[in-house]
C-alpha positions as CSV (number, residue, x, y, z in Angstrom):
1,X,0.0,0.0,0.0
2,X,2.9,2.6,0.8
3,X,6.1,3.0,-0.9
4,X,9.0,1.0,1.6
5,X,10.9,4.0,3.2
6,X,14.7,5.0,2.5
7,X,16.8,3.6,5.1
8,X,17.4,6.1,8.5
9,X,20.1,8.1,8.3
10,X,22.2,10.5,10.7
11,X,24.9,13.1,9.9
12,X,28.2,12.7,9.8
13,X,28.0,8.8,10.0
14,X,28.7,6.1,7.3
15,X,25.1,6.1,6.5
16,X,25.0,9.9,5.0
17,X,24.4,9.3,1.4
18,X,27.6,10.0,-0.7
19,X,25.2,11.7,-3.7
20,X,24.4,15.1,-3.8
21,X,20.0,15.2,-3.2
22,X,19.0,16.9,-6.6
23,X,15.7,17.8,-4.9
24,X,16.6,19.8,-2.0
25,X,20.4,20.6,-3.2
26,X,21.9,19.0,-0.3
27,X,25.7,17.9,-0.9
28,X,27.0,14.7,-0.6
29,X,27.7,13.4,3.2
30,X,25.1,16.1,4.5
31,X,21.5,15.0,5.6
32,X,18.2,16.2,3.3
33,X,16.4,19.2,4.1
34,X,12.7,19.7,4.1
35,X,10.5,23.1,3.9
36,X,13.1,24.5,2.0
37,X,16.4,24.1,3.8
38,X,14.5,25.1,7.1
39,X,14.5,21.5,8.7
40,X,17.2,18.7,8.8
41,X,14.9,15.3,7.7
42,X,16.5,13.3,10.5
43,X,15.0,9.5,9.3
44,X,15.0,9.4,5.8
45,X,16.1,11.0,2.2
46,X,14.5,12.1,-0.7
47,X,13.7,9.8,-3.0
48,X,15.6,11.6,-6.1
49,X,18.5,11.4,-3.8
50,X,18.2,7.3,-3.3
51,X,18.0,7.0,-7.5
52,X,21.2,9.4,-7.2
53,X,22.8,7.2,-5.1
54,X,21.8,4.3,-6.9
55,X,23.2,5.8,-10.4
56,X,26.5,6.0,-9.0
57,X,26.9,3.1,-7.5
């Protein structure tokens, strides 16, 4: 029924995505922002950042 969710991730850890987030401009290694740039999304990515992620893998 709902899409499966990105994995968590925190900052600063091995878990940061290495991909810059082409939907809220986030570099690579920092977390995604939400409301634009206002707040940190602490549990998951956007998914534009997981395809990112996947396309340079």
């Amino acid at each position: 029924m709902f899409p499966a969710r990105t994995p968590p991730i925190s900052s600063g850890d091995e878990t940061t995505p290495h991909a810059a987030c082409p939907a809220c401009d986030s570099q690579p290694g920092a977390p995604c922002t939400s409301h634009s740039g206002t707040r940190t999304r602490r549990h998951d990515v956007h998914r534009a950042r997981t395809a990112a992620l996947a396309a340079t893998s």
